[in-house]
N, C-alpha and C positions, 0 to 999 in steps of 0.2 A: 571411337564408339559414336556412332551416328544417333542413336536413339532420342538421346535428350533431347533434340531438336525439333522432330516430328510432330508434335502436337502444337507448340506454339503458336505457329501461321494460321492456324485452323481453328484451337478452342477458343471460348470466349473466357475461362478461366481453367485451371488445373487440376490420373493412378495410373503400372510396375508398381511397387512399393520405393521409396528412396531411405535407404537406414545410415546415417552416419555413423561411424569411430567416431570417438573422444579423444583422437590423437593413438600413430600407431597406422600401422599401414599392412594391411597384409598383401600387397600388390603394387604396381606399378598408378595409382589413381593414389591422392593423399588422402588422407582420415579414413582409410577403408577400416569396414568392422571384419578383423583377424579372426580365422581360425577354420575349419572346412566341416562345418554341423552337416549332419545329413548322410556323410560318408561318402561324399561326393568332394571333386578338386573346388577349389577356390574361382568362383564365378561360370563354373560351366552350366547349372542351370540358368542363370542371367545368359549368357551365349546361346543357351537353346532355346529360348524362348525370344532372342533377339531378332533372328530374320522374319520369324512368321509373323511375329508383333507389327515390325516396318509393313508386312505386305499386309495386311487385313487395316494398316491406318488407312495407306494408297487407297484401297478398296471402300472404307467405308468415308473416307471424305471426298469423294468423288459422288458419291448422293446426294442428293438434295434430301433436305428434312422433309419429314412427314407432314403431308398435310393435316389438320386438324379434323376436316371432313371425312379422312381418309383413314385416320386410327383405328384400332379394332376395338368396339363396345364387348365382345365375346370370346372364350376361350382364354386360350394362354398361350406362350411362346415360351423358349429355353434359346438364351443367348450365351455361347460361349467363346469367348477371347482373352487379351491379353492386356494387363496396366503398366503403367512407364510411373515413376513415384521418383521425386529430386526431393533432397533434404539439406537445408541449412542446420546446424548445431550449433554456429559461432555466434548468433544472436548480431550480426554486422552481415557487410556485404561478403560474399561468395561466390566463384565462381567453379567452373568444373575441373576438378583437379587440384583444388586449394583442400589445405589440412580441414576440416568439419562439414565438408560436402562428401556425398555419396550417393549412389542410383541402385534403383532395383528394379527387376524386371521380373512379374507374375503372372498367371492365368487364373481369369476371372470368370464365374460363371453365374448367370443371371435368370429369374425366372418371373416372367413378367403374366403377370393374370389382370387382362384387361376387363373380363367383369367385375373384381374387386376394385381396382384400380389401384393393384397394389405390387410391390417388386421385391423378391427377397433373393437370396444366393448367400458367395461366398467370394475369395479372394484367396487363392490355396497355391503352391507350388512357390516361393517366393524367391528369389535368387539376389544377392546382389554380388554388384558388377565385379570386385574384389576381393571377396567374400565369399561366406558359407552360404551352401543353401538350408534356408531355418524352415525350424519344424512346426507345423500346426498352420492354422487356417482362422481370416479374420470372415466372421459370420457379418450378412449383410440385413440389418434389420431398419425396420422402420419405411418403406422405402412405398413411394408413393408415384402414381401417374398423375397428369393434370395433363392435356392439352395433347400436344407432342413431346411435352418432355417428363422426365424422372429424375427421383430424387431419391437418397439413400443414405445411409450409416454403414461404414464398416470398424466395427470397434475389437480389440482383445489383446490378443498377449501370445508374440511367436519365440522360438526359442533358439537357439543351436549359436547365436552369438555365445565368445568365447568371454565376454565381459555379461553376462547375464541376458534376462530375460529383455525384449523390446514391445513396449506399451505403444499402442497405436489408435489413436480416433480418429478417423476420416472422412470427411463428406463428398458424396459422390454429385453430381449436379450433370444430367445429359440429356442431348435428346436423340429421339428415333427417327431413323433416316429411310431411305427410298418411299418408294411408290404404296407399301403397303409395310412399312415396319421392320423392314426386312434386316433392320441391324440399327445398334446403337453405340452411341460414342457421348464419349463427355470428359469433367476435368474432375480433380482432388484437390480438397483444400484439408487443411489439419493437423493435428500435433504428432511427433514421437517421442516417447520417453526412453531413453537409454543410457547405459551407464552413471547415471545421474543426473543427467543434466533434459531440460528439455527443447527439442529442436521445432521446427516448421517447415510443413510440406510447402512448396514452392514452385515454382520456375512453371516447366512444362509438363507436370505431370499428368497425366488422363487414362481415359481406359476405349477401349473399340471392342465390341460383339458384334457376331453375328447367328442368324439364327440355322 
């Protein structure tokens, strides 16, 4: 699985969603969260949402950032793509495929109103890599323009883990790329809570829209 790697080279800090097991593996990847919510197999929406993820990074880091002179004062935009999320639960080091690591891969969709200067969405379709795909949707609030870049919250509570519900607060931090705003990328920083314990977003996690 290629994914986890694609943002590193590029962001300046780290969303897929990344959910760890607490031990227990429902796949070939160790600490995966067991069980197939959604009524779907174990990791196929992480797979489906794997290729177009890699091709829309290629695509939107191939941009140069937005110039500041060049942002839009007017209107709105709707950016829709996809986030990369890695999670430690072991509170030590980790790497991919160790027991309390795990990755998730979702489609994000964003709506940016540059006369408020303001950005709200969502974070919905959530997959992870060995795993169920969970149910519900983290709402994106708070979420501000300054300059060329943006900033946001994605906070709530998905479900279809077979060990209960997964508490998640995440910060979004990005900026807007080409000639006239034409897509945005950026990283995730922030907590999940599951099966009791609580882990940290990490590694390369981020997200890429486009409009």
């Amino acid at each position: 699985m290629q994914t986890g790697k694609i943002f590193g080279s590029v962001l300046a800090a780290s969303i897929t969603l990344a959910l760890a097991g607490c031990g227990g593996s429902s796949g070939s990847g160790g600490g995966g969260v067991p069980g197939g919510g959604g009524g779907t197999a174990d990791g196929q929406t992480f797979l489906e949402h794997d290729g177009p993820l890699m091709e829309m990074e290629g695509r939107t880091a191939a941009l140069a950032p937005t110039s500041t002179a060049a942002m839009p004062t007017t209107g709105s935009a709707t950016y829709d793509g996809y986030a990369f999320v890695e999670m430690n639960m072991t509170g030590g080091p980790v790497a991919v495929g160790d027991p309390g690591y795990e990755a998730a891969n979702a489609k994000i969709a964003l709506n940016a109103d540059f006369a408020s200067s303001s950005v709200s969405g969502q974070i919905h379709e959530v997959g992870v890599e060995d795993g169920p795909t969970l149910t519900g949707s983290l709402p994106i609030t708070g979420g501000s323009i300054s300059g060329n870049g943006m900033t946001g919250r994605a906070a709530g509570t998905l479900g279809g883990g077979d060990r209960g519900d997964i508490g998640l607060d995440l910060a979004l931090d990005g900026t807007f790329r080409g000639s006239a705003a034409e897509a945005v990328r950026g990283t995730i920083t922030g907590t999940v809570e599951y099966d009791g314990a609580t882990g940290a977003v990490f590694g390369d996690s981020g997200f890429a829209a486009e409009r």
